[in-house]
N, C-alpha and C positions, 0 to 999 in steps of 0.2 A: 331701935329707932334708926333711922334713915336720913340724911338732908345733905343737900350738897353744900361741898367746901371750895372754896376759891384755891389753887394754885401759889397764886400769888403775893394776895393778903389777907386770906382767912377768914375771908367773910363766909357768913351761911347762909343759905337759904331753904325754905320747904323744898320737897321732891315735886309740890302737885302745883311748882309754879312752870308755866310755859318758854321760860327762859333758856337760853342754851350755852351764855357762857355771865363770867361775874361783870357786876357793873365797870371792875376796873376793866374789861378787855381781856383777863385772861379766863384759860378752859376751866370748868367744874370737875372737882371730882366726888365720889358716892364715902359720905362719911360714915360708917356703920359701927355701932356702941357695941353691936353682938356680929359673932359668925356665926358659930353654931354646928360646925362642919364635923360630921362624926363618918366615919366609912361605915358604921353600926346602919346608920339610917339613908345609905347608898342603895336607890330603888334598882335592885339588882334586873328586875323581869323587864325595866325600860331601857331600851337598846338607844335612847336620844342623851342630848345634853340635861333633861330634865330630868333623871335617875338622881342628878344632885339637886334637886328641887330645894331641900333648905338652904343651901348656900346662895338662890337666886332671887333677886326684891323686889318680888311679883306679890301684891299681896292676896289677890283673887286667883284662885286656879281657872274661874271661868275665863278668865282677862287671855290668857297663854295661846299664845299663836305658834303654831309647828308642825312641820312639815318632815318631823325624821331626823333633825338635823343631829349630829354626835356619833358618839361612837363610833369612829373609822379607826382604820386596820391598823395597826402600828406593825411592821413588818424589818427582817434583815436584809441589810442591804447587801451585796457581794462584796466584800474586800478580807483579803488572807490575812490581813495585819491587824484590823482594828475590829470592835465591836460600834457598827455602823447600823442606825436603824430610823426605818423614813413611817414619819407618821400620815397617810396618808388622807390628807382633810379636803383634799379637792374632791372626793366622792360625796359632799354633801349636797343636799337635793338640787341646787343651782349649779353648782360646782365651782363654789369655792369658801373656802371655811369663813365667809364673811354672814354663811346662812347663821353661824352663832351667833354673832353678833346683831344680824338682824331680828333672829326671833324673841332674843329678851327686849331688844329696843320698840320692836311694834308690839311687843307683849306689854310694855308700859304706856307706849303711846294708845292702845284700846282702852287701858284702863284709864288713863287720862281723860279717856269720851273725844278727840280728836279726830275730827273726820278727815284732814287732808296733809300732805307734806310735801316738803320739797326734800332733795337729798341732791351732791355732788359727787362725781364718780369719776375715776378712771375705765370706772367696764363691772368690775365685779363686787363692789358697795353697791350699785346702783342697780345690779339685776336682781341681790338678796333684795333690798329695801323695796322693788317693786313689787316682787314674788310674796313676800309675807303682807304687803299694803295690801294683793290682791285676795289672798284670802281674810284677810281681817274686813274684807270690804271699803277699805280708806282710800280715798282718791289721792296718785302719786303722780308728781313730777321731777324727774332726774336730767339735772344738768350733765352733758359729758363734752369732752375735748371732739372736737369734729376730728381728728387723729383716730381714736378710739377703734379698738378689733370690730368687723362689720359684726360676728359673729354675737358677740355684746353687746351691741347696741339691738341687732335684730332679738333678743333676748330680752331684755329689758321692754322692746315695743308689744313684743307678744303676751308678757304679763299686761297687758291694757294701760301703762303709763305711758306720761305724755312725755316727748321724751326732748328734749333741749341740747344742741349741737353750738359747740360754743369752739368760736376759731383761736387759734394759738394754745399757750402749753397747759399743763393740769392748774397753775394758777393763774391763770386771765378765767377758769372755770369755776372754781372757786369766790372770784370778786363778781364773777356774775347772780351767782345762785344765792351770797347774802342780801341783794339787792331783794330778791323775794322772800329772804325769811323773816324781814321787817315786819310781812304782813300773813306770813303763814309757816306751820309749825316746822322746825327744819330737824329734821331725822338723819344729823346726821353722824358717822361713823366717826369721823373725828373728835368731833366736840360733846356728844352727848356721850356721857362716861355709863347708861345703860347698855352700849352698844358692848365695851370692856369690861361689863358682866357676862356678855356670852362669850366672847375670847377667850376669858382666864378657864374657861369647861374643858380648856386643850391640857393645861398645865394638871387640870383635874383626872383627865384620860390617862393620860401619858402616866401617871404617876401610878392608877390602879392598872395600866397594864403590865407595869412591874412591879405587881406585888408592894403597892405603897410605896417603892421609894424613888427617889425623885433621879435621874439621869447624872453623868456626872457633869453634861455639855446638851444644849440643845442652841441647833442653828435655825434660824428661822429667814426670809428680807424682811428689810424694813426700810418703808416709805415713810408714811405719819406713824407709823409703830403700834397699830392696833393689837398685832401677835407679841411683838415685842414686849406689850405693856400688858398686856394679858397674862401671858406668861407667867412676867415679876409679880402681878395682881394674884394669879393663882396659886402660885408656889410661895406666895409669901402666908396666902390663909393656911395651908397644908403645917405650914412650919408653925404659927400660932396656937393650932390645934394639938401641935405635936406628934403629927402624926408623920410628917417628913423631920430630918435631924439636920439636914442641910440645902441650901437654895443652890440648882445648879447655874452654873456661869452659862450664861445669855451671849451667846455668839451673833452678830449680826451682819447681813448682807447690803450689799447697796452698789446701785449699776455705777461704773466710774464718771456715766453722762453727769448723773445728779450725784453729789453723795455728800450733803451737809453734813451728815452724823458722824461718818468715818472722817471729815477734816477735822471736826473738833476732837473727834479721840488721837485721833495720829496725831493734832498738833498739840497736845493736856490741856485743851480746854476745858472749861466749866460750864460752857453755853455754846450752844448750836447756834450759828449765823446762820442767814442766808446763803446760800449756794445754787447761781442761777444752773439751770440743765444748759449743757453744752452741745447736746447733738440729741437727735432721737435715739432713742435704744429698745429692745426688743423687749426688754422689763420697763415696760410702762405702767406698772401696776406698781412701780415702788419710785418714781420721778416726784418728789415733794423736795420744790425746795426751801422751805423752812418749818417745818414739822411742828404743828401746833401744840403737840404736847413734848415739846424738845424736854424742856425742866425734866419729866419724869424720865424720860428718855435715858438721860444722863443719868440719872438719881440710879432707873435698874440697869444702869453700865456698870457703875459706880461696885452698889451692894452687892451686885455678883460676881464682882471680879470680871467682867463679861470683856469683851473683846469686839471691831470692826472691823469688816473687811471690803474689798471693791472686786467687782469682776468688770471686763470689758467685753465686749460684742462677739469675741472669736470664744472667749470663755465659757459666754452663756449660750451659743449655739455649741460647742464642745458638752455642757451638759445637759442640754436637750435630747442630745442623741446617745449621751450614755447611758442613761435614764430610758429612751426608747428600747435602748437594746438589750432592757431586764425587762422589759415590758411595761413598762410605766410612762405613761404621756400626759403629760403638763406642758401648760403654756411656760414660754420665757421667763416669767417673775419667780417662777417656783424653782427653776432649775439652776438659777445664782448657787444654789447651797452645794451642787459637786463639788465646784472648783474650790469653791470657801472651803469647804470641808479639806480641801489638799493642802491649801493654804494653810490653816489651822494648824494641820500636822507638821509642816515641814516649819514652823514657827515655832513648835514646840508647848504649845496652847494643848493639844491634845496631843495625849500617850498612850502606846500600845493598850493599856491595859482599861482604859476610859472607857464608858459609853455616854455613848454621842446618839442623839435624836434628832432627827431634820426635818421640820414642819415644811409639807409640800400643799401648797396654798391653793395653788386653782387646776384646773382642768384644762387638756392642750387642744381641745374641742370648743374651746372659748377665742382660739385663736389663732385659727386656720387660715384667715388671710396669709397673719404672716409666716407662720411656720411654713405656709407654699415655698416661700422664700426661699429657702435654706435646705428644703427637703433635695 
């Protein structure tokens, strides 16, 4: 059984109501009485996120919307000292590991019989949630920051959404796009908690491409913390089943323009404030300043011992191009995790002998305006 639970105050509700967060205001999340998760019954011949089909709360196979998305490369990174290894999720069909998350979410919203949606975006929520709306055939509208990579937006128009340019930062986008979910279904990556059904499929990869066991450090950014919480959501099923013996500690990135999550860990908070953005930054894809699911946020800081960190503008152009120079190109948000990752070490968080995984999020083909920039 299935239903979602409030955050908050624990209220429930069914799965098949059209709701997106609880009556008090805060986000839902997916209460589940069973997992179910055996590597026995890991559909080995499906190269997608749907190889772990019974771990996903789809209840019709015919409902399943998918375009390939899963199974990418987990690969070493070059460094003489550490065991370093980048899991490489930007080669999903869009390019960027948000197509997980999108194809459980419009794989729900079909089954729901929903013809239309709205969604808010920094660039790469909003091209997955147009890309799977357009094969499921549901009519989509995606709010984004008129800031946003041209390359993104022009992405997003080409899957046939209608596409909404909203002036000032990722939340004056945000306060616009609920104005329309009063009156139509809102898909979106934040608050619907089937979106962090296909997120946690990373923690599920990662885990069988080493041999079942789970890393002893993985870095990810985190803006609203869909990987972040995915993660702690997937590596916690793995551990219930017992088939992981330990949750590894959740490392996190955040540009120094925005970084609500990193004040509250630097200063031992309990709760995420507000933290207006200070300047534009080149990781626009993780500028949230106050992170709708902050509680959880904390909670998987907390249980895995996990760790924040900030990078600044000279950093995140420094690992753009290191990163270029192994041959790997991602946009700016992805590239936060070089310098973290040195960070880390010289902090003493990570040890020679650790391995470390670093979820590389989007594609630098999504963001060619500005990487001209810098090139």
């Amino acid at each position: 059984m299935i239903e979602y639970i409030c955050d908050q105050c624990n209220t429930t509700y069914r799965t098949n109501t059209l709701r997106y967060k609880c009556d008090c205001g805060q986000p839902l999340q997916l209460k589940k009485t069973e997992v179910g998760f055996s590597t026995d019954r890991v559909s080995v011949a499906d190269n997608t996120l749907w190889r772990y089909r019974q771990a996903l709360p789809i209840a019709d196979d015919a409902s399943i919307i998918s375009l390939g998305e899963g199974m990418t490369p987990l690969i070493s990174f070059d460094n003489a000292t550490h065991d370093h290894r980048l899991k490489l999720d930007f080669v999903c069909p869009t390019g960027s590991y948000k197509d997980r998350g999108a194809a459980v979410l419009l794989s729900r919203v079909r089954e729901l019989g929903v013809r239309e949606v709205v969604e808010d975006s920094s660039g790469n929520a909003g091209a997955a949630i147009a890309a799977y709306s357009a094969k499921a055939g549901i009519d989509c509208t995606i709010y984004c920051p008129a800031s946003t990579s041209k390359g993104k937006l022009l992405q997003i128009s080409m899957y046939g959404a209608k596409l909404k340019l909203i002036e000032g930062n990722r939340a004056a986008t945000t306060q616009a796009v609920l104005e329309a979910a009063a009156s139509t279904y809102y898909a979106s990556h934040n608050w619907n908690p089937f979106f962090l059904e296909g997120t946690k499929t990373i923690a599920f990869e990662i885990a069988e491409q080493l041999d079942w066991q789970a890393p002893d450090h993985i870095i990810c950014p985190v803006g609203f913390g869909s990987v972040y919480i995915g993660l702690y959501i997937g590596f916690q099923e793995l551990q219930r089943q017992g088939i992981i013996t330990k949750l590894p500690r959740l490392l996190g990135v955040q540009s120094a323009a925005c970084c609500p999550v990193y004040k509250a860990y630097s200063e031992n908070r309990s709760q995420i404030e507000r933290s207006p953005q200070t300047y534009e930054t080149l990781a626009e894809g993780i500028t949230s300043e106050a992170p709708i699911r902050g509680n959880t946020i904390m909670q998987a800081l907390r249980e895995t011992n996990g760790a924040i960190t900030i990078v600044d503008e000279v950093e995140i152009e420094s690992g753009i191009k290191a990163l270029a120079s192994k041959g790997i190109y991602v946009e700016p948000t992805s590239a936060v995790i070089v310098k973290a990752f040195d960070k880390f070490v010289e902090s003493g968080i990570i040890r020679t002998r650790d391995v470390t995984v670093s979820v590389l999020t989007g594609s630098g083909l999504k963001a060619t305006d500005k990487l001209m920039k810098i090139a």
